[in-house]
Chimera marker file (.cmm) of the C-alpha trace (Angstrom):
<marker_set name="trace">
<marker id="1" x="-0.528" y="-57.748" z="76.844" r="1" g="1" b="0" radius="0.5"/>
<marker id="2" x="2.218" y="-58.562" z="79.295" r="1" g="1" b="0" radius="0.5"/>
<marker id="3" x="5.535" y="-56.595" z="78.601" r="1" g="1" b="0" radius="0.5"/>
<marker id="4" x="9.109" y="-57.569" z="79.888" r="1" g="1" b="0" radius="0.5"/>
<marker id="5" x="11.410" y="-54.688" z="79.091" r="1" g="1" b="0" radius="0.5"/>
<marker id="6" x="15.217" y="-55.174" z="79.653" r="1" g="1" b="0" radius="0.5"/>
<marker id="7" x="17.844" y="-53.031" z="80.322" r="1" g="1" b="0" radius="0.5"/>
<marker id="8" x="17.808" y="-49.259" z="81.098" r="1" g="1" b="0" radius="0.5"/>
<marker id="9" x="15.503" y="-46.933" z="79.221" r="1" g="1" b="0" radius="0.5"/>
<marker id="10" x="11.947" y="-48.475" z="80.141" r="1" g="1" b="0" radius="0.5"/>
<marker id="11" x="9.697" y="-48.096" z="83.736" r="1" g="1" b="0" radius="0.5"/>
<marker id="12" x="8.024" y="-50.667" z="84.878" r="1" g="1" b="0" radius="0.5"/>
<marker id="13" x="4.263" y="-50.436" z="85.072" r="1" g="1" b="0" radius="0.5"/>
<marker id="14" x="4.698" y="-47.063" z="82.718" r="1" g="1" b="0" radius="0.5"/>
<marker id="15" x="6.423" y="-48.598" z="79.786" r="1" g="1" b="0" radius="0.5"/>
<marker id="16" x="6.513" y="-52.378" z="80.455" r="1" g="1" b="0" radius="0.5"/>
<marker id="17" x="5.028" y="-54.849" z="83.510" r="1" g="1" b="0" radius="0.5"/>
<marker id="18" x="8.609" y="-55.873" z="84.097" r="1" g="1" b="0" radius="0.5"/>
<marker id="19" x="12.091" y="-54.321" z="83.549" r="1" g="1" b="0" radius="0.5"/>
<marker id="20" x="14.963" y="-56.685" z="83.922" r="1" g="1" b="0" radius="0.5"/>
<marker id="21" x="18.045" y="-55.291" z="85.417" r="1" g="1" b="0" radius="0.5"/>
<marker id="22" x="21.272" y="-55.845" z="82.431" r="1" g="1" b="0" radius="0.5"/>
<marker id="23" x="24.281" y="-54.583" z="84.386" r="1" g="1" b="0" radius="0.5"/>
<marker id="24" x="26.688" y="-57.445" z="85.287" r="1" g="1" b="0" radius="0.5"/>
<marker id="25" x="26.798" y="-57.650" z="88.931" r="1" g="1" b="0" radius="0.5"/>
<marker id="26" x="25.207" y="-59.039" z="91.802" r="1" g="1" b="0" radius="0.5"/>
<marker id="27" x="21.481" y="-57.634" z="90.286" r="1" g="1" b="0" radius="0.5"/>
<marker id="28" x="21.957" y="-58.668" z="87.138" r="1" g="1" b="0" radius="0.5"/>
<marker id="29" x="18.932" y="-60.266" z="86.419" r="1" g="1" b="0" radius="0.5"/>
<marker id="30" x="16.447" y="-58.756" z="89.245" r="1" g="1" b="0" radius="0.5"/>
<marker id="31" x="12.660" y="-58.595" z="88.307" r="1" g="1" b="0" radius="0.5"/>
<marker id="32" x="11.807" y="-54.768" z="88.811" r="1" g="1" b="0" radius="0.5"/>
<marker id="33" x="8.037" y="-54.316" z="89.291" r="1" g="1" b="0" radius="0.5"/>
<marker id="34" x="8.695" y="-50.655" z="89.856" r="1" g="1" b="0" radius="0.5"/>
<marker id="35" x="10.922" y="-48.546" z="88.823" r="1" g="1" b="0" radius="0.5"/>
<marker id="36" x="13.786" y="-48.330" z="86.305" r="1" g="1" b="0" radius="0.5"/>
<marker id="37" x="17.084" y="-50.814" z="85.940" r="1" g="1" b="0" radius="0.5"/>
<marker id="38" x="20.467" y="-48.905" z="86.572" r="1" g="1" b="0" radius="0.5"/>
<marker id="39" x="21.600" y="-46.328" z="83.661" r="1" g="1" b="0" radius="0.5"/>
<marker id="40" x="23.574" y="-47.657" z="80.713" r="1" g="1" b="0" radius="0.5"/>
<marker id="41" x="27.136" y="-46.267" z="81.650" r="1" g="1" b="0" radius="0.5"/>
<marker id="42" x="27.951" y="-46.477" z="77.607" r="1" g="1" b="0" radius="0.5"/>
<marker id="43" x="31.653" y="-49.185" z="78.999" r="1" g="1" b="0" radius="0.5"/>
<marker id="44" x="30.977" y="-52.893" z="78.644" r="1" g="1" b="0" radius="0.5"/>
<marker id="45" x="32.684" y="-55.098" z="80.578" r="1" g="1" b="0" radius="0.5"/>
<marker id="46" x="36.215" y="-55.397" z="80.902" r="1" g="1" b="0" radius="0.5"/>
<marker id="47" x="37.780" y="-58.273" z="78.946" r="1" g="1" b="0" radius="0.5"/>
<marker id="48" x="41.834" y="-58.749" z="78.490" r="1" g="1" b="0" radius="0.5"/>
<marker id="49" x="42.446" y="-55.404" z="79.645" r="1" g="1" b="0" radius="0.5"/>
<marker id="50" x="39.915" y="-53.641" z="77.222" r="1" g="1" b="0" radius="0.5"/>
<marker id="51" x="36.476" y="-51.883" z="77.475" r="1" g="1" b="0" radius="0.5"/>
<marker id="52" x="35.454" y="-49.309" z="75.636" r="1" g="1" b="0" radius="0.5"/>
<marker id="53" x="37.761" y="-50.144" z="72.829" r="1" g="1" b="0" radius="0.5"/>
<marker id="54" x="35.922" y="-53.406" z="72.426" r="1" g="1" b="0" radius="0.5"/>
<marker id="55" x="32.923" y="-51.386" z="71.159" r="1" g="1" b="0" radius="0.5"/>
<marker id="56" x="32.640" y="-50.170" z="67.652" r="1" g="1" b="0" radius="0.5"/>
<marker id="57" x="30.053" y="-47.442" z="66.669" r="1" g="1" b="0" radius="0.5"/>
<marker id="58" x="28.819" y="-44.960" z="63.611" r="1" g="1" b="0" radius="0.5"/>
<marker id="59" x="30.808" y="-42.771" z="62.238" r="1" g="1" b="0" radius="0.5"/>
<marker id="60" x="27.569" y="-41.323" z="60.593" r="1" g="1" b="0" radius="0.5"/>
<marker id="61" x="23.813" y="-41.908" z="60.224" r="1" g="1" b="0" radius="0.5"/>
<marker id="62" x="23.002" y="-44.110" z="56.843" r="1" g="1" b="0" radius="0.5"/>
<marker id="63" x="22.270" y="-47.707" z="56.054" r="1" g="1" b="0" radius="0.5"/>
<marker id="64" x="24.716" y="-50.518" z="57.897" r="1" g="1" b="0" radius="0.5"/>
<marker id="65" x="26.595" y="-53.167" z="55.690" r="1" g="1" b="0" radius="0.5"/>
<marker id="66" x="28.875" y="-55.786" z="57.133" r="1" g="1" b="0" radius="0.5"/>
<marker id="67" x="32.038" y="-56.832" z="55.653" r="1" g="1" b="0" radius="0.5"/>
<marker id="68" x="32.726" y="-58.967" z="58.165" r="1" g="1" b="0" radius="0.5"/>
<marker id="69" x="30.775" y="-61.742" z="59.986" r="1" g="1" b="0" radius="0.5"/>
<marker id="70" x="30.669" y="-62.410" z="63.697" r="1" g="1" b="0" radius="0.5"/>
<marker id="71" x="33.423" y="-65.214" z="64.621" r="1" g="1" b="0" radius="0.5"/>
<marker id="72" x="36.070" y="-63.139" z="61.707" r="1" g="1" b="0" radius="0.5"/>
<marker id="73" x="39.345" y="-62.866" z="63.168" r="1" g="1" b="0" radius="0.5"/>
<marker id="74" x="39.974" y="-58.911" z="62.949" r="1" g="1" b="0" radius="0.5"/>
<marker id="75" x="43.515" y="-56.565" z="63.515" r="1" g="1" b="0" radius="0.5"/>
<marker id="76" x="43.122" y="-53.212" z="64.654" r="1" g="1" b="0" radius="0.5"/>
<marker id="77" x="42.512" y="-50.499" z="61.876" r="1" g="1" b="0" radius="0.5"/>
<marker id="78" x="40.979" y="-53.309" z="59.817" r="1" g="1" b="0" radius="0.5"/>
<marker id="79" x="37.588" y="-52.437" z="57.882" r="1" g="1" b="0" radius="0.5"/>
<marker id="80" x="34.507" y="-54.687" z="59.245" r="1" g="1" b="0" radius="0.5"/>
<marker id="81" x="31.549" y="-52.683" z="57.807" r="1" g="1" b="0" radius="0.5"/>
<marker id="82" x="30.260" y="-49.379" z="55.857" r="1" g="1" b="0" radius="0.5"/>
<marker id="83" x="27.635" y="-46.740" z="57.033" r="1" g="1" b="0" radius="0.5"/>
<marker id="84" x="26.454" y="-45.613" z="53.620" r="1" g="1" b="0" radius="0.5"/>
<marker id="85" x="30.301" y="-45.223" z="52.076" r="1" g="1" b="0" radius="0.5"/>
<marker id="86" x="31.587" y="-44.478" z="55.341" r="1" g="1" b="0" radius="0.5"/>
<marker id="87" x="33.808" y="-47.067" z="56.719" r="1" g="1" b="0" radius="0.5"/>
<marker id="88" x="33.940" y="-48.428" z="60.140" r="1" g="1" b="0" radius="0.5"/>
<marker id="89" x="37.277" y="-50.076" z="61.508" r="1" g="1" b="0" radius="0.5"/>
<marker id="90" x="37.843" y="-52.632" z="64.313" r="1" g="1" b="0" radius="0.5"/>
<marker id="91" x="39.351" y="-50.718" z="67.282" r="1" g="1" b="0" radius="0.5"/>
<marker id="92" x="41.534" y="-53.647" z="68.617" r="1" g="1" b="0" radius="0.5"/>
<marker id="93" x="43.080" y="-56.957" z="67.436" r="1" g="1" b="0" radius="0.5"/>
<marker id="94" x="40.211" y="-60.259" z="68.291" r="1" g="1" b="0" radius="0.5"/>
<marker id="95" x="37.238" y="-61.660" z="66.956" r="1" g="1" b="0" radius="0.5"/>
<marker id="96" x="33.998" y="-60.175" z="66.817" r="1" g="1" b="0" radius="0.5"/>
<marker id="97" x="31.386" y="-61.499" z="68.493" r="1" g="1" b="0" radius="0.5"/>
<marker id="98" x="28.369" y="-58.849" z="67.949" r="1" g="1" b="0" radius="0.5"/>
<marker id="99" x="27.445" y="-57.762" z="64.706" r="1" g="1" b="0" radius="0.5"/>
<marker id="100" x="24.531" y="-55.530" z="63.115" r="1" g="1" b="0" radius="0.5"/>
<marker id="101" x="21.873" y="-56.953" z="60.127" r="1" g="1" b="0" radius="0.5"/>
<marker id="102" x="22.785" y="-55.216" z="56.710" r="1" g="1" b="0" radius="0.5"/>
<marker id="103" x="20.279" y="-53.146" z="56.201" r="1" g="1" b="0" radius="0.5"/>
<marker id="104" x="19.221" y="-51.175" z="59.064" r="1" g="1" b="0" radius="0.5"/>
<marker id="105" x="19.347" y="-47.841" z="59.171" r="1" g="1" b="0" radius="0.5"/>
<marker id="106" x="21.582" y="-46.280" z="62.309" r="1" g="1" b="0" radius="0.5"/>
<marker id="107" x="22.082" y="-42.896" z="63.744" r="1" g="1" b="0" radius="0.5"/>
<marker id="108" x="25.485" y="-41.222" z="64.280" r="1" g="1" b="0" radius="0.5"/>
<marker id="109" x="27.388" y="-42.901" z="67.075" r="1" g="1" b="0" radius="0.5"/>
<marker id="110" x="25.119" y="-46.312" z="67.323" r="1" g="1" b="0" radius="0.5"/>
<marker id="111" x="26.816" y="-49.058" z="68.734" r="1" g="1" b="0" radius="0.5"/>
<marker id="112" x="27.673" y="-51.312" z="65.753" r="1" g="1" b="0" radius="0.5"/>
<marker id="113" x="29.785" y="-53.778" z="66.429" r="1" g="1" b="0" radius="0.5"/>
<marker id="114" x="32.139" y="-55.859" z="69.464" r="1" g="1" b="0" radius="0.5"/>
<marker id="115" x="34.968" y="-57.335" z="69.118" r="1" g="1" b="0" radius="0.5"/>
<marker id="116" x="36.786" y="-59.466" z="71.925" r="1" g="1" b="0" radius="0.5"/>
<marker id="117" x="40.074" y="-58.933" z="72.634" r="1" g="1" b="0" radius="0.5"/>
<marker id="118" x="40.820" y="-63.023" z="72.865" r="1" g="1" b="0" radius="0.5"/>
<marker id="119" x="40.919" y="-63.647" z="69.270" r="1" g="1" b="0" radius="0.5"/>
<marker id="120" x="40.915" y="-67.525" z="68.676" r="1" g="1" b="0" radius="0.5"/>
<marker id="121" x="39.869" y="-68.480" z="72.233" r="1" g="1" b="0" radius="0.5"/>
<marker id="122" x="36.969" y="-65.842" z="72.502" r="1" g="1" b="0" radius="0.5"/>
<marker id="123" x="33.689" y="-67.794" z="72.580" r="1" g="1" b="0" radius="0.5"/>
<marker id="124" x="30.881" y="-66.534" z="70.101" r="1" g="1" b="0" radius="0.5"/>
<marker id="125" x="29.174" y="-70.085" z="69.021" r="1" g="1" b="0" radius="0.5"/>
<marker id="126" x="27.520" y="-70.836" z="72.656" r="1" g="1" b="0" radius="0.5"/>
<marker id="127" x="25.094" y="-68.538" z="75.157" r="1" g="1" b="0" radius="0.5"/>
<marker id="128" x="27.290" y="-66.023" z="77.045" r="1" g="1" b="0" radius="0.5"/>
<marker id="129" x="26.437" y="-66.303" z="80.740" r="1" g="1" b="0" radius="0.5"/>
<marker id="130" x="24.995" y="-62.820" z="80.840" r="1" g="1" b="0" radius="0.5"/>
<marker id="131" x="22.362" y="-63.698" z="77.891" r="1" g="1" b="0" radius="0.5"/>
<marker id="132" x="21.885" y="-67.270" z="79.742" r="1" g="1" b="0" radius="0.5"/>
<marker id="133" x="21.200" y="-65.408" z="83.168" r="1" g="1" b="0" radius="0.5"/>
<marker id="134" x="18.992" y="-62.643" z="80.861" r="1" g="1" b="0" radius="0.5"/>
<marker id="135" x="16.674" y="-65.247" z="79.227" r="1" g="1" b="0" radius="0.5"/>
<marker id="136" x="16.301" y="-67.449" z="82.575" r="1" g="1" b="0" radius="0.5"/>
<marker id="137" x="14.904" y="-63.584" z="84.233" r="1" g="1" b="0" radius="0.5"/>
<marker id="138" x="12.592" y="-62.997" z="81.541" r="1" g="1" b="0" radius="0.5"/>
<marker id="139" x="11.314" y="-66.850" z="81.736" r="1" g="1" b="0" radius="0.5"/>
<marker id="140" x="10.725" y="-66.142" z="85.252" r="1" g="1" b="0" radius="0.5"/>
<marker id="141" x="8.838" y="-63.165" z="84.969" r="1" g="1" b="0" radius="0.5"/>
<marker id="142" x="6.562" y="-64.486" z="82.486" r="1" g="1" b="0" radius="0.5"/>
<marker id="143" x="6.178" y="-67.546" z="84.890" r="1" g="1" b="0" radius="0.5"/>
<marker id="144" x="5.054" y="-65.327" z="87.432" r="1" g="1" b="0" radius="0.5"/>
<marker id="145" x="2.908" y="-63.238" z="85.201" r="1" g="1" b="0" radius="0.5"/>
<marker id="146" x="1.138" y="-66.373" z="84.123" r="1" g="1" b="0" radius="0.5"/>
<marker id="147" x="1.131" y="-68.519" z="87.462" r="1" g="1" b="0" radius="0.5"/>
<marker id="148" x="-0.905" y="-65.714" z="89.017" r="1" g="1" b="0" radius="0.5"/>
<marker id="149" x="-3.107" y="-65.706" z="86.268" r="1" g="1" b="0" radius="0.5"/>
<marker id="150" x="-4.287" y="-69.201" z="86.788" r="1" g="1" b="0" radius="0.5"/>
<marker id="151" x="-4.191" y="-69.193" z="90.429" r="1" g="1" b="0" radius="0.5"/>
<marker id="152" x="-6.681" y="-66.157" z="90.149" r="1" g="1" b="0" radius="0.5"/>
<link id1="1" id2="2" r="1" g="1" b="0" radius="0.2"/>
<link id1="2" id2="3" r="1" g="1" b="0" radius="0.2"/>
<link id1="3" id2="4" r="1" g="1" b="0" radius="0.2"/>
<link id1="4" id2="5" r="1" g="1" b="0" radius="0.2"/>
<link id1="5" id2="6" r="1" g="1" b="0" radius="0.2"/>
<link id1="6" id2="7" r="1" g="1" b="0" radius="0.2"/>
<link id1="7" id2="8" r="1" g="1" b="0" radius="0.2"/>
<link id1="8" id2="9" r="1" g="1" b="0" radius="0.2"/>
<link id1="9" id2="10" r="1" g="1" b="0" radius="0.2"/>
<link id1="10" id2="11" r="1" g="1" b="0" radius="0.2"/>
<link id1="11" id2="12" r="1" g="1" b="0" radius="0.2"/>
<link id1="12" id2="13" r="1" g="1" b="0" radius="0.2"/>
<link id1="13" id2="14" r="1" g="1" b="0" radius="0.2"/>
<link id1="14" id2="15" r="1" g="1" b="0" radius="0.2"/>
<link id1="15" id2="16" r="1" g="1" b="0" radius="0.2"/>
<link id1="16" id2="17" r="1" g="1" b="0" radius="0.2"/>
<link id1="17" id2="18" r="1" g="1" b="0" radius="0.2"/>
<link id1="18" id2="19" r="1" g="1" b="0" radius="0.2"/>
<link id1="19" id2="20" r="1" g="1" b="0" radius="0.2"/>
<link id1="20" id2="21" r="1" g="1" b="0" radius="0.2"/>
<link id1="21" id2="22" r="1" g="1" b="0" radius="0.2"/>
<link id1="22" id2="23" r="1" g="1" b="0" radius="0.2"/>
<link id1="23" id2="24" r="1" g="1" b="0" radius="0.2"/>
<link id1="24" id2="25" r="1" g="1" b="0" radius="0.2"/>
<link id1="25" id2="26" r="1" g="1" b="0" radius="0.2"/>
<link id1="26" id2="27" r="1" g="1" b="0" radius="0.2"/>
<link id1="27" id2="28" r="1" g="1" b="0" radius="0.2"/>
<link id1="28" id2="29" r="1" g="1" b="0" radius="0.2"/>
<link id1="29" id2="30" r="1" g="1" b="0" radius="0.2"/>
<link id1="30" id2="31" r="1" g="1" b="0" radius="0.2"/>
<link id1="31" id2="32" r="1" g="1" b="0" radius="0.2"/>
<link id1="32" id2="33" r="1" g="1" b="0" radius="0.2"/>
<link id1="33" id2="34" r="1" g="1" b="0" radius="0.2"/>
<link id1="34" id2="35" r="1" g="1" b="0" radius="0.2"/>
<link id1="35" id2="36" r="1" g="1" b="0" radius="0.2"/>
<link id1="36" id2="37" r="1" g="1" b="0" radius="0.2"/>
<link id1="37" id2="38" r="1" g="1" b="0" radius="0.2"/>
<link id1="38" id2="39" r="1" g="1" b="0" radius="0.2"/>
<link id1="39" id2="40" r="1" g="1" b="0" radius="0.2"/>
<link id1="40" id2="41" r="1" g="1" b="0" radius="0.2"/>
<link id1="41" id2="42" r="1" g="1" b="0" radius="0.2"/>
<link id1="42" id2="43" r="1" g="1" b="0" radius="0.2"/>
<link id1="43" id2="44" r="1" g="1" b="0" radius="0.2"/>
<link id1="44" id2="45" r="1" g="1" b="0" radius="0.2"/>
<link id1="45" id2="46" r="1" g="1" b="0" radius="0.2"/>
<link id1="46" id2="47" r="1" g="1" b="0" radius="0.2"/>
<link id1="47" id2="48" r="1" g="1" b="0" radius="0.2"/>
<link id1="48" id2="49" r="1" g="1" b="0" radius="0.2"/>
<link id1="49" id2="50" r="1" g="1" b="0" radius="0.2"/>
<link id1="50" id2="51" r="1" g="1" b="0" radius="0.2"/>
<link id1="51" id2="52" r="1" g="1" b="0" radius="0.2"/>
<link id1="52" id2="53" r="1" g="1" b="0" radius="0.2"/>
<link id1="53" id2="54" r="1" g="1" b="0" radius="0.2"/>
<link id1="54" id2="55" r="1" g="1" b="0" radius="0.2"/>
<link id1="55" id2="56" r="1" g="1" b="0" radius="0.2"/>
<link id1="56" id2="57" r="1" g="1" b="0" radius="0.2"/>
<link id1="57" id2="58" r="1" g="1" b="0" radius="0.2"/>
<link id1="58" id2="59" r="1" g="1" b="0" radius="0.2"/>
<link id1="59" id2="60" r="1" g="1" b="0" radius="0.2"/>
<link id1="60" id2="61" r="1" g="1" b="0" radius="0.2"/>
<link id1="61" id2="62" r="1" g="1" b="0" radius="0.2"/>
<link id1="62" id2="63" r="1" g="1" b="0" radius="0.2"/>
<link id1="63" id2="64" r="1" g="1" b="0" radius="0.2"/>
<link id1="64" id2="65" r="1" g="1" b="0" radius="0.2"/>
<link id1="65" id2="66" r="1" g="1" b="0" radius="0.2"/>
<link id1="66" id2="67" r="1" g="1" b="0" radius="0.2"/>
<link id1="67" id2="68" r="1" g="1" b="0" radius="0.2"/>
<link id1="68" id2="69" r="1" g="1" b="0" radius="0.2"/>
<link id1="69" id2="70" r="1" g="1" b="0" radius="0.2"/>
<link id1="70" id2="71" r="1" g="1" b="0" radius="0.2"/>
<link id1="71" id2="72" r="1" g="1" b="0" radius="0.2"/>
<link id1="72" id2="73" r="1" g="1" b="0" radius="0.2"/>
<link id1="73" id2="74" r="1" g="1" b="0" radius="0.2"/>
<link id1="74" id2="75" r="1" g="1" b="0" radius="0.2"/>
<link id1="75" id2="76" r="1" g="1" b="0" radius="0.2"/>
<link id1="76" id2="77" r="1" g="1" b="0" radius="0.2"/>
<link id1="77" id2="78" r="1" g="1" b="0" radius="0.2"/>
<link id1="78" id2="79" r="1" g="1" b="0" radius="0.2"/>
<link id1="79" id2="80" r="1" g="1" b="0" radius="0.2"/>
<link id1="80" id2="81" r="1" g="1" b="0" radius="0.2"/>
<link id1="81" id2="82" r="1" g="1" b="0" radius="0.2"/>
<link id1="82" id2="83" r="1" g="1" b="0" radius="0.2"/>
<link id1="83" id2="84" r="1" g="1" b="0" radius="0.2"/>
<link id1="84" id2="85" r="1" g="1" b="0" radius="0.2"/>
<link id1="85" id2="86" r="1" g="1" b="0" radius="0.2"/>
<link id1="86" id2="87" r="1" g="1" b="0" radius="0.2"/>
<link id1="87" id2="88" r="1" g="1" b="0" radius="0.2"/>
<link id1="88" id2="89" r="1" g="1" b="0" radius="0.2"/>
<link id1="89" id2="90" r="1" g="1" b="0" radius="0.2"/>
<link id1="90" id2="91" r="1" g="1" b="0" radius="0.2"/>
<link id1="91" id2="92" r="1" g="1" b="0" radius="0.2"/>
<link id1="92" id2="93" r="1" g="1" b="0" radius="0.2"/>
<link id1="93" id2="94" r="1" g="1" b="0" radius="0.2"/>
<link id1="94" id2="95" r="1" g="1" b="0" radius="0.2"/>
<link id1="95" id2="96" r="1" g="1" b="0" radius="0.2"/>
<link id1="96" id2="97" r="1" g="1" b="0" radius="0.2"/>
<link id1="97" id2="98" r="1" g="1" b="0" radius="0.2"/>
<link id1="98" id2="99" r="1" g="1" b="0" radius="0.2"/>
<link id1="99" id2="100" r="1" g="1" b="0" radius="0.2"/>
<link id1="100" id2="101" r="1" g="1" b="0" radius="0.2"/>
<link id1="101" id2="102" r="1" g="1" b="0" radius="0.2"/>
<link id1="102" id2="103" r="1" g="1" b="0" radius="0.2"/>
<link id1="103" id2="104" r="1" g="1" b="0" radius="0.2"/>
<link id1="104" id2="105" r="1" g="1" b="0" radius="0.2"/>
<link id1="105" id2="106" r="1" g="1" b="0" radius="0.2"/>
<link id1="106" id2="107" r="1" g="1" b="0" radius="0.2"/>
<link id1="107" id2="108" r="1" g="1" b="0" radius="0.2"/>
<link id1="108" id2="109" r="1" g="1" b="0" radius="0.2"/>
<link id1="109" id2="110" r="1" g="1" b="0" radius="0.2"/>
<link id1="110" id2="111" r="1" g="1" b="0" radius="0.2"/>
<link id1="111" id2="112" r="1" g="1" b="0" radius="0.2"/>
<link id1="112" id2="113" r="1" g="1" b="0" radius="0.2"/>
<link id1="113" id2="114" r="1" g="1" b="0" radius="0.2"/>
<link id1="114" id2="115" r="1" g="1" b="0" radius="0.2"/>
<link id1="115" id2="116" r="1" g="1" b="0" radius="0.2"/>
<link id1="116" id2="117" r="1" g="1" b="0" radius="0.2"/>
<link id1="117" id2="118" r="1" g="1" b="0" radius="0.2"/>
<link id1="118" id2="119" r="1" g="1" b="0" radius="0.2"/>
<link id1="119" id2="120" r="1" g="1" b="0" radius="0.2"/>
<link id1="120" id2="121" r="1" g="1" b="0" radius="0.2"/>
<link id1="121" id2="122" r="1" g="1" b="0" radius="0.2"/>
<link id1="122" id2="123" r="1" g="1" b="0" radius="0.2"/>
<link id1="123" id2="124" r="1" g="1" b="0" radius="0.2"/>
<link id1="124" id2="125" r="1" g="1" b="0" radius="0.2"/>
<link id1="125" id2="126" r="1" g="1" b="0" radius="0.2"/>
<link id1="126" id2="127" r="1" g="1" b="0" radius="0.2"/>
<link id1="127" id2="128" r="1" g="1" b="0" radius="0.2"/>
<link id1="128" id2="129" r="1" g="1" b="0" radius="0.2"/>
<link id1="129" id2="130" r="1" g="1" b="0" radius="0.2"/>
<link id1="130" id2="131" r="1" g="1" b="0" radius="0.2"/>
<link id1="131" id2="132" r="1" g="1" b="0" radius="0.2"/>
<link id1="132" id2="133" r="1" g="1" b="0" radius="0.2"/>
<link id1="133" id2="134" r="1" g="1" b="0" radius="0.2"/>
<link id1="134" id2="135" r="1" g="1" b="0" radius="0.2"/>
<link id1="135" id2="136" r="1" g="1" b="0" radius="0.2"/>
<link id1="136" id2="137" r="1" g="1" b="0" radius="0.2"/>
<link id1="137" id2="138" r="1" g="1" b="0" radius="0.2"/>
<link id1="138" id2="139" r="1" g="1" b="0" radius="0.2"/>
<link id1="139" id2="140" r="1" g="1" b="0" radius="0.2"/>
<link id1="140" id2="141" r="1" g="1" b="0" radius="0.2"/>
<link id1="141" id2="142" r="1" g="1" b="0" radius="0.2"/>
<link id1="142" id2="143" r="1" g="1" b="0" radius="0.2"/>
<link id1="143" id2="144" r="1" g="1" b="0" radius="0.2"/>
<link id1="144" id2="145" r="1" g="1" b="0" radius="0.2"/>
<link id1="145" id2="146" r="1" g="1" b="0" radius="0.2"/>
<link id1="146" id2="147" r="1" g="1" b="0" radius="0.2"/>
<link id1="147" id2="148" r="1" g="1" b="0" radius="0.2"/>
<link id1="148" id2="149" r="1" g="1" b="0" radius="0.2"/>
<link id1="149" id2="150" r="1" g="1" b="0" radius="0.2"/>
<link id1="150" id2="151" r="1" g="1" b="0" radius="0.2"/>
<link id1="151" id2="152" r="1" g="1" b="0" radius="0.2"/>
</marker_set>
């Protein structure tokens, strides 16, 4: 099988064929053949001023359930899911725009949920240009993978 891995974690030609590098920037993207993309520095981008904060995780290992739905208009301190019977509470004002399945199991200190800081402008119904520029790398690796096939 081919494998396209994204993100940090993975080795290409070890774990995967392919790793695609995930950090914003001017690599974001990049087809590694070898090697490993850049380490996950735990901060997502800044938007409006905010970072980390945008970034809700476990407060505990157990079973995820959503309150809230991605696109809810949240306030800061306001419950958007339960680990188990443990609540988890928005860290900011905005909407959320990422958003676990019920049901899976997380450990302590998984990322959970994000909300952007924008509230009513923040876009969460269209492709973000990081997932556009994602998808468009992994279409070209498998291009690639498959063009040299038949050229073989």
């Amino acid at each position: 099988p081919f494998v396209v891995a994204l993100g940090p974690g993975f080795t290409a030609q070890i774990d995967c064929n392919v790793v695609v590098e995930t950090k914003r920037g001017h690599e974001m993207g990049r087809l590694l053949y070898t090697g490993s993309a850049i380490l996950n520095t735990g901060i997502p981008g800044i938007i409006a001023g905010f970072g980390k904060e945008r970034v809700m995780h476990s407060p505990s290992a157990g079973v995820f359930k959503g309150i809230k739905q991605i696109g809810d208009i949240v306030k800061n301190g306001e419950i958007i899911a339960y680990v188990d019977e443990e609540p988890v509470y928005s860290t900011l004002d905005g909407r959320i725009r990422g958003l676990l399945m019920d049901g899976l199991s997380v450990p302590k200190g998984f990322k959970i949920a994000d909300v952007d800081p924008r509230g009513e402008e923040a876009q969460y119904l269209s492709i973000s240009d990081k997932a556009r520029s994602l998808g468009g790398a992994v279409v070209i690796a498998v291009d690639n993978h498959f063009s040299t096939l038949v050229m073989r």
